[in-house]
C-alpha positions in Angstrom: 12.7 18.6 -17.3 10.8 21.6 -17.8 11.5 24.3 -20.2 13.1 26.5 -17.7 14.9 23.8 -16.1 12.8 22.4 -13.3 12.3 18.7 -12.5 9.3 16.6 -12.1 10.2 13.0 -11.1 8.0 9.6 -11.6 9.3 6.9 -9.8 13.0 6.5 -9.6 13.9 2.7 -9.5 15.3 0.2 -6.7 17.4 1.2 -4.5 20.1 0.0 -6.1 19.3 2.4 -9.1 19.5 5.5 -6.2 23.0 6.0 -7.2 22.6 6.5 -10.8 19.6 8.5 -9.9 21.8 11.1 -7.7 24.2 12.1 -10.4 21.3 12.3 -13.0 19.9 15.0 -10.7 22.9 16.0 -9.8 23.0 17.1 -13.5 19.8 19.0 -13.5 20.6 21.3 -10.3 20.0 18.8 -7.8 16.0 20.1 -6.9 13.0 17.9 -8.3 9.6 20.4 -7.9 7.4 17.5 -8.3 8.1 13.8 -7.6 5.4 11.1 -8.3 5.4 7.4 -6.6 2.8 5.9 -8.8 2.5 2.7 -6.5 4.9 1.4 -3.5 6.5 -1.4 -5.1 10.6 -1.2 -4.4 11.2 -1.0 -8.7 9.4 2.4 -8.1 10.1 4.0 -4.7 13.6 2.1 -3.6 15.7 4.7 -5.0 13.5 7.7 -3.5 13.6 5.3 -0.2 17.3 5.7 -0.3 17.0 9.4 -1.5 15.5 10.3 1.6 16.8 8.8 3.9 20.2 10.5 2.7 19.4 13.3 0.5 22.7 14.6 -0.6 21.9 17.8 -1.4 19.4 16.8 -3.3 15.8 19.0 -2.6 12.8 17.7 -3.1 9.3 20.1 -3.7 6.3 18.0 -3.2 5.4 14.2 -3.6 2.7 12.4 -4.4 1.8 9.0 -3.7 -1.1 6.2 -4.6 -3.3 6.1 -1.7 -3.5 2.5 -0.1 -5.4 1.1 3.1 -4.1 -1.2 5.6 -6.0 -4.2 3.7 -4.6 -3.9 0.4 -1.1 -3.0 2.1 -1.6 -6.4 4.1 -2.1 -8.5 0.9 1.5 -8.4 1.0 3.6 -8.3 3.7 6.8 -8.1 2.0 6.0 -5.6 0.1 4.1 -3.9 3.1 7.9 -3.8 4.7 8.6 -2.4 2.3 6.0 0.3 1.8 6.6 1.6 5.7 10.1 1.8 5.5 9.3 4.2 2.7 6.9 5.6 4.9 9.4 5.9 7.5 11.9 7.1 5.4 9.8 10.0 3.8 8.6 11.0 8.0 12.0 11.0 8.9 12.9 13.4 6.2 11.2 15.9 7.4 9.9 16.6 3.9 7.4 19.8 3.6 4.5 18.1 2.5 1.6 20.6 0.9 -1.8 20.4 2.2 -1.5 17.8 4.7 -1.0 14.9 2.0 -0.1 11.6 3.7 -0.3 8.0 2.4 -3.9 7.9 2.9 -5.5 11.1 1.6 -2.9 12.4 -0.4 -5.1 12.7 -3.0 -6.9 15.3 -0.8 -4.0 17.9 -2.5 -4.9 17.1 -6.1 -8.5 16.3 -6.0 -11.2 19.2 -5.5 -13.6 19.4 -2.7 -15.9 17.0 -3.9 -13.0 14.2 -4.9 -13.1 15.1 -8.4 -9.5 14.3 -10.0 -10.2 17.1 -13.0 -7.7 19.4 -12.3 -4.9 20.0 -14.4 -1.5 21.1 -13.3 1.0 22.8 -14.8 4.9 23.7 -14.5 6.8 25.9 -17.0 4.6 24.8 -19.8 4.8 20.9 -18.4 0.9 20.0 -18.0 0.0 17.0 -15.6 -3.7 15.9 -15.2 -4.4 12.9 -12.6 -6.3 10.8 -14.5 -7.0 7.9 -12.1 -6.0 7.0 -8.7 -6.3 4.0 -6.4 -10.1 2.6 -5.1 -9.0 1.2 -2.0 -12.0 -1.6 -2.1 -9.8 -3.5 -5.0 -7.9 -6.3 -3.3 -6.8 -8.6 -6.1 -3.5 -7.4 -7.1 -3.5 -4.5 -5.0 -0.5 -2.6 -5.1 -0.5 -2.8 -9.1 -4.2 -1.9 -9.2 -3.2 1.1 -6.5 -1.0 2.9 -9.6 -2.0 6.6 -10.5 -2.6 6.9 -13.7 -0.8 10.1 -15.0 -1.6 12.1 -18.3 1.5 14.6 -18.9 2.0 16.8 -22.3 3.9 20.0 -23.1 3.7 22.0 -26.7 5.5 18.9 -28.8 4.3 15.2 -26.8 2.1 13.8 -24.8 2.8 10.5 -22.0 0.8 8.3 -20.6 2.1 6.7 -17.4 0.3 3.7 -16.3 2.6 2.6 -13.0 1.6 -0.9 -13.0 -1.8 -0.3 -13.7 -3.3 -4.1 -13.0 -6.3 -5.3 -15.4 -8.7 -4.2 -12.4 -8.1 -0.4 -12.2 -7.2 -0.9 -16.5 -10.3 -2.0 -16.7 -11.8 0.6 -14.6 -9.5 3.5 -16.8 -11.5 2.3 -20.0 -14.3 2.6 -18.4 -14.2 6.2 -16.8 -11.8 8.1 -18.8 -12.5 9.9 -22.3 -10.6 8.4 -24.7 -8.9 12.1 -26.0 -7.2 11.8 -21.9 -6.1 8.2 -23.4 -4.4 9.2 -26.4 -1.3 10.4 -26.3 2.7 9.9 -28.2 4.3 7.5 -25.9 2.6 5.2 -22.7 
């Protein structure tokens, strides 16, 4: 929670956990401006799954996803069910969704016209920077290796979310990022 209130969500837990989740946000107002799936693995979007389809008075802003093609979505077929009925879910909604941002190129809303992810977002004093997102040519361990990897920090600590960052795109994360983006109070 922001400051002034407002609610940026990362994840949310099965869909068993969507209960719990309701009456926490029920507790902050019931409206989360920003809500982040870092991969589509049910421990992460189950709970939003069941959000959706069933809102409750509960208003969403804007989410954002890990971009995934058919063949790393197809590793698993399971967890591909899985993923679409999310996908289904979040259609069915009829949630606005800013710039156009679908599973595939929602990146397209946070990246700049040349696919940089540089940019730096910020909400009542909350700052968010993207600091890695999915490259759709990694197969091994694809729906871990798909997690964004978020950067957040206000005026007294810093996170690092990893998702489920597999050694692949970790690997990659040392690699591209500066290690100031990697530092931070809590991962």
């Amino acid at each position: 929670r922001t400051d002034a209130g407002r609610v940026a969500v990362i994840d949310g837990g099965t869909a068993a956990d969507a209960p719990y989740l309701r009456g926490f946000l029920a507790a902050l107002g019931n409206r989360v401006e920003w809500w982040f799936v870092t991969h589509p693995h049910i421990d992460h979007m189950g709970a939003l799954t069941e959000i959706l389809r069933t809102p409750g008075g509960i208003e969403i802003g804007t989410i954002y996803q890990s971009p995934m093609n058919d063949a790393q979505l197809n590793t698993d077929l399971n967890r591909r069910k899985l993923a679409d009925a999310y996908l289904e879910a979040l259609a069915a909604s009829g949630l606005r969704v800013e710039k156009g941002v679908t599973y595939l190129d929602v990146w397209g809303a946070l990246a700049d016209e040349n696919g940089n992810l540089d940019k730096r977002y910020t909400l009542d004093g909350l700052h968010l920077k993207v600091l890695q997102v999915n490259d759709t040519t990694t197969l091994v361990n694809a729906y871990n290796n798909a997690s964004i990897v978020l950067r957040l920090w206000d005026k007294r600590k810093s996170l690092l979310m990893l998702g489920d960052t597999g050694e692949e795109s970790g690997d990659r994360l040392l690699r591209s990022v500066p290690q100031e983006e990697l530092d931070c109070d809590y991962i």
